[in-house]
N, C-alpha and C positions, 0 to 999 in steps of 0.2 A: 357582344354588348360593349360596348366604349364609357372605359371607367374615364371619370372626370380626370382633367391633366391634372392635378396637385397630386390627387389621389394614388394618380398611375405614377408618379414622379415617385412618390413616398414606399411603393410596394418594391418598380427597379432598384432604389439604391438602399433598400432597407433599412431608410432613416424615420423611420414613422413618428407621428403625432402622438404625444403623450394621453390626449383623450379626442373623438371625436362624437359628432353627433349628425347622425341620421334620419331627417324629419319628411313628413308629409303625406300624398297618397297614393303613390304607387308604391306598393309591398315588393312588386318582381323588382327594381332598381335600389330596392334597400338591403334586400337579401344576396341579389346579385355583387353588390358593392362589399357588403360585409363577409360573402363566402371568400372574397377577393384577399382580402384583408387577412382574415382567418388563417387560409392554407400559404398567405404569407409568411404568416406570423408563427403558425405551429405547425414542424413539420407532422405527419401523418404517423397516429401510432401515439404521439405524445397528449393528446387532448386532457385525459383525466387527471394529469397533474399541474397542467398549466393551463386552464379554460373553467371558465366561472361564467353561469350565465342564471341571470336574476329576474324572473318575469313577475312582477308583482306591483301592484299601485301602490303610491305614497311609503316606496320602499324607504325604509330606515337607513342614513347615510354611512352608519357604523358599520352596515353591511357591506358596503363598496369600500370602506376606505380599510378594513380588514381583510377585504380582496386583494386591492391591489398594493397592499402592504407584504405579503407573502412571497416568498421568491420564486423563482420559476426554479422548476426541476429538470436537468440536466437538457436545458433549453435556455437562450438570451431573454427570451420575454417571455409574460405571464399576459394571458388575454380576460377581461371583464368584458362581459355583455351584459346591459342593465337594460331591458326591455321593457316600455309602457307603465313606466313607472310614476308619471304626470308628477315629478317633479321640474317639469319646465312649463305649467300651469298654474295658474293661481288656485290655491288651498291647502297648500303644502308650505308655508313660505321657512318656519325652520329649519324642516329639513333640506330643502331647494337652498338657504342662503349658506349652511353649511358644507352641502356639499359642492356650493361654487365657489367657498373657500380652501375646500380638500382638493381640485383640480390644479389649484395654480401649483399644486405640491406632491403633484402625483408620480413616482418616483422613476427611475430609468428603466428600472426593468419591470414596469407594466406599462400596459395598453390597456384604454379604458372607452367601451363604447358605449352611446346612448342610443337606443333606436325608440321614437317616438313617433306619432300620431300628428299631433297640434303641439305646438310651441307658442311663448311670447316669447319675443324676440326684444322685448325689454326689460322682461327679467335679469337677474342679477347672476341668475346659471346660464343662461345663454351667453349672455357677454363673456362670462367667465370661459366657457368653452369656446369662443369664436377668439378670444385672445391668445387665451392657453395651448389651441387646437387648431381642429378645425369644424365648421359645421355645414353639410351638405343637404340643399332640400332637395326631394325628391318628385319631382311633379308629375302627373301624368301628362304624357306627351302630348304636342300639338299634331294637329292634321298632319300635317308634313313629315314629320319626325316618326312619327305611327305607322306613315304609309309608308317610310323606308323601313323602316323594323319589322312589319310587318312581312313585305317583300324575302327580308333574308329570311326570318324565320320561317317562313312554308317552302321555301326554295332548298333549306335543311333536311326536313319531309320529303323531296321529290315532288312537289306538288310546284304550280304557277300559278296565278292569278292575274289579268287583266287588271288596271289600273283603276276603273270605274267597281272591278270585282271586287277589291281591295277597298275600298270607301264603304262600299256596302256592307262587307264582311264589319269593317268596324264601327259604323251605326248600328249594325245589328246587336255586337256586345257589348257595346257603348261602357268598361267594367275594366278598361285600362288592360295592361299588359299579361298580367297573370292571366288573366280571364282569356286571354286572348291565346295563349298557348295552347290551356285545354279544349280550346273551339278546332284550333290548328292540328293538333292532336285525335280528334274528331275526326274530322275532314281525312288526315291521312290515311286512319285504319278505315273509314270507309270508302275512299276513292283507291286509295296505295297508290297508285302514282299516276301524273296527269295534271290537268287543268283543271282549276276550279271554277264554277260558275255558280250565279246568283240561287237557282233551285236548288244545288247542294247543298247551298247556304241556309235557305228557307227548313231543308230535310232533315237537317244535323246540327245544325247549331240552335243551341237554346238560347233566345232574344231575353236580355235585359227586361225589368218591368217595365225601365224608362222607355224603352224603345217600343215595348206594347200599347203602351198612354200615348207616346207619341203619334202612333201611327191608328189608337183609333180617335184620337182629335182632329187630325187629318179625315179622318173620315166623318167623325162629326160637321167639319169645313166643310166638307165638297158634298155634305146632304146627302151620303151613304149611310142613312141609318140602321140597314141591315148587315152593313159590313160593321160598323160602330158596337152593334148589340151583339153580334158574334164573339167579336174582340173581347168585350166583357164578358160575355158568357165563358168562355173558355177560360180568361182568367180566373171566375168564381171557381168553373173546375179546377182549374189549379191550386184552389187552395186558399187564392189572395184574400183579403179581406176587404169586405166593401168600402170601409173609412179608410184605407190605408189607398184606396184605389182613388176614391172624391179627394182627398189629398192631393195625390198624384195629375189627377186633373186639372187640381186649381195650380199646380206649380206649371202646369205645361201650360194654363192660359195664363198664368202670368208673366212667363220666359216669352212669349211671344209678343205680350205688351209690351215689355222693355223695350223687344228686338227693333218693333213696328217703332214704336217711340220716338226710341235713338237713330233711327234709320231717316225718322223722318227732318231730324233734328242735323243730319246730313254727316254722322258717323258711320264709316266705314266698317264692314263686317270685322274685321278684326281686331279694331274699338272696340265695337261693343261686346265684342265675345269675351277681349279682357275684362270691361268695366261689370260686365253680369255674372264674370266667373264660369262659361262655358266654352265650349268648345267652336270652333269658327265653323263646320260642317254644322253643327246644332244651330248656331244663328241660321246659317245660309237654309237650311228647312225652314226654320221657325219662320224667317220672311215670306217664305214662300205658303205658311200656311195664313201667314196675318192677310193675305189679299183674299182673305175669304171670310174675315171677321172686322167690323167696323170697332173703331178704340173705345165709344159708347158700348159698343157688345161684350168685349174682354170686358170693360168694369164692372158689370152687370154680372158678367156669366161668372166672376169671383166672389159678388155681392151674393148668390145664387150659392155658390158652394158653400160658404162661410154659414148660409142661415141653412142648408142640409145638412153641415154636419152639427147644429146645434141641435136640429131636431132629431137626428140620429140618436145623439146623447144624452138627450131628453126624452125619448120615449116618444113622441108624436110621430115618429115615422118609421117604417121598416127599413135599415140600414141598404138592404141589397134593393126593393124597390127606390129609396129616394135616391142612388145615384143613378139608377135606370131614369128615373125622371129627367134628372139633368141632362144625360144624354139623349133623349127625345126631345127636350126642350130645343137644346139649339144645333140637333139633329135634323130636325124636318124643315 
């Protein structure tokens, strides 16, 4: 994995930031970044006297600033990890504007990290640490970037993947990096070593929900209604829950509203993939399923979910039949 340059600058010459912060959606590049830091920072053997780690919401800042007030024990620094602690959200603002006055002043021999979720990034602690510090988002990777990642990591395995094999593999887990280890991890102890192909894929990996909705939408488009009720049916075995499922419907005929939309509005796949917040392989489906739905029909068929799941919640309908409906509706 490729630590950011500041980052990687800051571990060679063991000049590190007095606080940083770790934000966003991919957990393997926050973990991976912070283990980095970590065995930087403390050699091995020394953890329990210099490593403080805080997992708590609307942590009290008297907690971190008695952290890194402490000396490190027969080591140069002392490491804080203050985890999900939605002081870089609004509803904390006390203890948030406190402890972004306790940053500018946080002493030489600590290191103080934040690892978060969601950030504002006009709050008064983000500044404070993006001044002070440093702050690094964490995103889940684009197409490209996934598909090299992807590539080393089963190639680590013993395992290959064709290039089109590799796109597939990760629409299938559509669940970012972490997720995509344990899929890889899969794959190895059942294959051991070799080439991967798409029926592996299908055998051994567990498909994301999104990627289940998406693929019986698609089948709802192309008037597969057998293949459509399958889809659901097995999800019901699974477990899902019918409103959590007409939810999931109405978000994948809405993704594809945008997509048709913007597309026709003469944005580029990967325009629109920024401006909707998905992924440029998720637009490039979604196009290709909008030529199967008229933009009169997407509005409908959301007008349509919106009144199932009122009556779901209302009692007028049985939850697992009204989304069956929806999907024979603009199944046949």
């Amino acid at each position: 994995m490729i630590i950011l340059k500041n980052l990687k600058e800051d571990i060679k010459n063991r000049r590190f930031k007095r606080v940083y912060l770790f934000f966003g959606d991919e957990n393997y590049l926050k973990k991976t970044y912070i283990d980095e830091l970590r065995n930087a920072i403390i050699p091995k053997g020394a953890e329990m006297m210099n490593l403080d780690v805080f997992q708590e919401k609307k942590i009290e800042s008297k907690k971190i600033y008695d952290a890194c007030e402490t000396f490190p024990f027969m080591n140069d620094l002392r490491l804080i990890i203050v985890k999900d602690s939605e002081l870089f959200i609004q509803g904390n603002k006390n203890e948030s504007e406190k402890t972004a006055e306790y940053v500018k002043n946080i002493p030489e021999t600590s290191v103080l990290i934040f690892v978060e979720e969601k950030v504002d990034k006009r709050g008064k602690l983000y500044k404070a640490v993006s001044t002070n510090g440093e702050c690094i988002e964490c995103k889940i990777p684009n197409e490209k970037e996934m598909l090299l990642w992807t590539e080393k990591a089963v190639l680590k395995k013993g395992l290959t993947m064709k290039k089109n094999v590799i796109l597939y593999f990760i629409r299938s887990i559509n669940n970012g990096m972490e997720t995509a280890l344990i899929e890889i991890e899969k794959l190895a102890d059942y294959i051991g070593k070799g080439e991967v192909c798409e029926k592996d894929i299908d055998n051994i990996c567990t498909k994301s929900l999104e990627v289940k909705i998406f693929d019986m939408v698609a089948a709802i488009g192309n008037k597969k209604i057998k293949e459509a009720l399958d889809i659901y049916n097995n999800m019901i075995l699974m477990k899902e829950a019918p409103i959590m499922i007409l939810a999931m419907i109405a978000r994948q005929f809405r993704i594809i509203l945008q997509s048709k939309y913007l597309s026709e509005k003469g944005f580029y796949k990967s325009e629109i993939a920024e401006k909707i917040k998905q992924r440029e392989f998720v637009v490039s489906e979604c196009l290709s399923q909008a030529k199967n739905f008229k933009k009169k029909e997407l509005l409908k068929a959301l007008e349509d979910c919106l009144e199932c799941d009122v009556n779901i919640k209302t009692g007028k309908v049985q939850d697992r039949l009204g989304v069956e409906m929806i999907i024979m509706k603009y199944g046949c």
